[in-house]
C-alpha positions, 0 to 999 in steps of 0.5 A: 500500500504506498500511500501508507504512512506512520505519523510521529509527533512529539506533542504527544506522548511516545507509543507505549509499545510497537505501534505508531501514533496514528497511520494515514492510509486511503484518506483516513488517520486512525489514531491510536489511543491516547491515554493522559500522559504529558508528552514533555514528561511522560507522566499522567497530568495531575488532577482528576478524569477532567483533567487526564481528558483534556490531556487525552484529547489534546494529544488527539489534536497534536496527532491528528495535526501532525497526520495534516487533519484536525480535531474537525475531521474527526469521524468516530471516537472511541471512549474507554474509562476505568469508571462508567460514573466518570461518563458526565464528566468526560462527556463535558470535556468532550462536549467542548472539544466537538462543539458543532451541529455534527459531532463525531460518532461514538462508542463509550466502554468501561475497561481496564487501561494502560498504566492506570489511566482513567481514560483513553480515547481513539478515534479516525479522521478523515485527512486533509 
């Protein structure tokens, strides 16, 4: 597949393992998850479910931008949280980030996350 291409950015943290921040194939990013780790310390940012979102979907936004998208293109989230009551919170911060009559589609689960975290979020976009 030649117009296969791994995206690497360090506005956003480090994969945790042998997979790329996002790959653009065929007019689609597909971003892997992102947990909220700050890039520059690589260590979850302090606060609450409130926070490690921000952090989460502005590492999104550093990937998507290094990919040529943006937050705007985005077709499809998907939210994973360490606690289903973090929903109304999360959702907030969510809310916020995809202002707009077409917000992106979306699942919501609960899970066990890498290295603790309270959330993780991937999603795929379109490319500009």
């Amino acid at each position: 597949m030649s117009d296969r291409r791994a995206v690497h950015t360090p506005d956003a943290p480090d994969a945790l393992g042998p997979y790329s921040q996002a790959v653009v194939a065929c007019g689609l990013v597909h971003c892997s998850g992102q947990i909220g780790l700050d890039p520059a310390s690589g260590e979850f940012v302090e606060g609450d479910v409130t926070a490690q979102a921000e952090r989460v979907l502005a590492n999104l936004c550093a990937v998507l931008e290094a990919a040529g998208s943006g937050i705007e293109c985005v077709l499809k989230c998907n939210v994973y949280l360490a606690d289903l009551a973090d929903f109304a919170a999360v959702n907030e911060v969510y809310a916020r980030t995809f202002e707009g009559d077409a917000p992106p589609a979306r699942a919501c689960i609960e899970a066990r996350l890498p290295k603790g975290a309270l959330i993780e979020i991937d999603c795929v976009a379109l490319a500009r």
